[in-house]
C-alpha positions in Angstrom: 78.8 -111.8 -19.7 79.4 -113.2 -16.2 79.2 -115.9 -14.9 79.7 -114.5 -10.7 76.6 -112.3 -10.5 76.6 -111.5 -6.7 78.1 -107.8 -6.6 78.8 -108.7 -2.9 75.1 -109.6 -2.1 75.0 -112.1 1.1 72.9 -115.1 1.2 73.5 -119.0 0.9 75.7 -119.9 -2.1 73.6 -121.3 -5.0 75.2 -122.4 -8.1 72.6 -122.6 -10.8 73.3 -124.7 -13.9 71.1 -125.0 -16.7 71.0 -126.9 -20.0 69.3 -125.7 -23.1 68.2 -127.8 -25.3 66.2 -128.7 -28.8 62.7 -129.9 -28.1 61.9 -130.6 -32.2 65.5 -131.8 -32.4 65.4 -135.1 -30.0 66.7 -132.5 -27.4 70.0 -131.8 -28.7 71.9 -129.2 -26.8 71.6 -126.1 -28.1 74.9 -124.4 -28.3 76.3 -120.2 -28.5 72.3 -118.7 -27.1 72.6 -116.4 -24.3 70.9 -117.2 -21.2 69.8 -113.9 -19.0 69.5 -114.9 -15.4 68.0 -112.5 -12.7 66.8 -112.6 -9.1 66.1 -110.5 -6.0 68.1 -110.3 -3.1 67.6 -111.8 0.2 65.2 -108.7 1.4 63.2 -109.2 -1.5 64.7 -106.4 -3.7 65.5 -106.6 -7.6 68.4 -104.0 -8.6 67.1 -101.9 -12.0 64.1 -100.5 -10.4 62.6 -98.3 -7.8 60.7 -100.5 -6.0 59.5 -99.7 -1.8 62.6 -101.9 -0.7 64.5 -99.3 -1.9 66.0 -97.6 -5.8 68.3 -99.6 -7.1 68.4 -97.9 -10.9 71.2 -98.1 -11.9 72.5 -101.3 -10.0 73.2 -104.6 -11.7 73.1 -107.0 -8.8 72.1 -110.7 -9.3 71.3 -110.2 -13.1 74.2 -111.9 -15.6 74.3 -113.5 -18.9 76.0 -116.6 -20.4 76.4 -118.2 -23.4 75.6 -121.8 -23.7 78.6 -124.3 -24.1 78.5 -127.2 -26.9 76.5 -129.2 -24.2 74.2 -126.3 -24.2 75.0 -125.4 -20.6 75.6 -122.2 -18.5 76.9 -122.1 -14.6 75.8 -119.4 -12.3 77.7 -118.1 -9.1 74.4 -116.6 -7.0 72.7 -116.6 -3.8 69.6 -118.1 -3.0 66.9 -115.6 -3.1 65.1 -114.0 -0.6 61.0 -113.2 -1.0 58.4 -110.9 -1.4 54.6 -111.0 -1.2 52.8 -112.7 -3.8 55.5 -114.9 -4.9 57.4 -118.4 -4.2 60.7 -118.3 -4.2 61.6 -117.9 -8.1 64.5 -116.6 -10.9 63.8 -115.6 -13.7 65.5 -116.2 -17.2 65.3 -115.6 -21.0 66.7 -117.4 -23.6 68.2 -115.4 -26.7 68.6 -117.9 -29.5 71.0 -115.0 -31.5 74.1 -114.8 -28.6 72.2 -112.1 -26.7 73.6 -109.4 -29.9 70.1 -108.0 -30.8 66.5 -109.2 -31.0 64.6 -110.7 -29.0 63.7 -113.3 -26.3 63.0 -116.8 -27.6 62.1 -117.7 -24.4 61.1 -115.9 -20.9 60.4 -118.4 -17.5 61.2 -118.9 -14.3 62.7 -121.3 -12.0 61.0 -122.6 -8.4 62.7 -124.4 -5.6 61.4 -127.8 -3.9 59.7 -126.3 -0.7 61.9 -128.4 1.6 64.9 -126.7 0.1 63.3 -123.1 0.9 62.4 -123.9 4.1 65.9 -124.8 5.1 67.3 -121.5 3.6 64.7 -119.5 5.4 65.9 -120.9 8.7 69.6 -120.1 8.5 70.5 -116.4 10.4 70.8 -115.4 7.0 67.5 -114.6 6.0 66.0 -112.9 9.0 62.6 -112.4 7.4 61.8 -116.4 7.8 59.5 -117.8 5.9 57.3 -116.7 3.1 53.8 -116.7 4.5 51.6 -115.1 1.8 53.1 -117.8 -0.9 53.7 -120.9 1.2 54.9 -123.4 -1.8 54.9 -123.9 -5.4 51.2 -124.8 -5.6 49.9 -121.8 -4.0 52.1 -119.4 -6.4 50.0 -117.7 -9.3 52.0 -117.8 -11.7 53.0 -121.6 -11.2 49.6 -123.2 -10.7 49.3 -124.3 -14.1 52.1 -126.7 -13.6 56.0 -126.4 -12.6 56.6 -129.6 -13.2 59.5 -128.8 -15.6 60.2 -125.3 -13.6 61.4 -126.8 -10.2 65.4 -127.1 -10.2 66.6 -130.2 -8.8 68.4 -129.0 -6.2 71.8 -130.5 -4.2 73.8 -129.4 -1.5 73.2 -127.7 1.9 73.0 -124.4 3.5 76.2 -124.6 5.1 78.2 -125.5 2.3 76.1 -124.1 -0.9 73.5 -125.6 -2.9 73.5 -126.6 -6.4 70.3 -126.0 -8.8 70.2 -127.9 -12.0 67.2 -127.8 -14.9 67.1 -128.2 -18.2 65.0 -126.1 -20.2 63.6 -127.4 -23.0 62.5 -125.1 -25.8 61.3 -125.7 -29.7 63.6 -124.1 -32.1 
């Protein structure tokens, strides 16, 4: 369980907060589930896998888990993530209803960005690469053309200072 999940990885500061909560329940917060958050890095590389950025087996970089509070929320200290082709700009998370101590996921999903927001990360020095040019927004991304209405993080903040993404997740219990 951690809540800083950088290892030391650069990129503009993102803090990610998310609220679970009780879609057949009024959406009452859903307290004491584990929330598994990951992301790649700003070249585009996830750590667990051997992948042609690079092996990273072994690493543990921008993957953490919390536990939700009795407001059903979790805080993450990240980076904004970098790209690959194919994709928008994305996290992933899953949703362990048990505390994360054994079964499995109640939910899996991901997270987008409003395009604005990416565009001004991809600008700073930071991210050399530039923009993503095979996956230019949300509406062009596979996996998030069915709608990412409730996937997009509202997103605060700016890329000198840090940005903060906020979403509540909505799940039936």
């Amino acid at each position: 369980m951690r809540r800083d999940i950088t290892e030391g990885k650069t990129g503009v500061a993102l803090t990610m907060k998310m609220r679970l909560l009780d879609a057949n329940n009024g959406c009452a917060p859903i307290a004491n589930a584990a929330i598994y958050l990951w992301h790649n890095d700003l070249a585009g590389a996830y750590s667990g896998y051997n992948q042609p950025t690079g092996n990273t087996v072994g690493e543990t970089f921008l993957r953490g888990i919390q536990v939700t509070d009795s407001n059903g929320e979790v805080t993450f200290t990240t980076i904004y993530p970098g790209w690959y082709p194919g994709r928008v700009t994305h996290l992933h998370f899953q949703v362990f209803l048990d505390n994360g101590t054994g079964g499995t996921a109640t939910a899996t999903s991901q997270i987008a960005f409003p395009d604005d927001v990416t565009a001004q990360v991809y600008a700073t020095p930071l991210y050399p690469r530039g923009p993503n040019t095979s996956v230019p927004n949300v509406e062009s991304d596979g996996i998030f053309r069915d709608g990412a209405d409730h996937q997009i993080a509202t997103t605060t903040g700016d890329v000198d200072s840090g940005l903060v993404a906020e979403l509540d997740v909505r799940i039936a219990v």
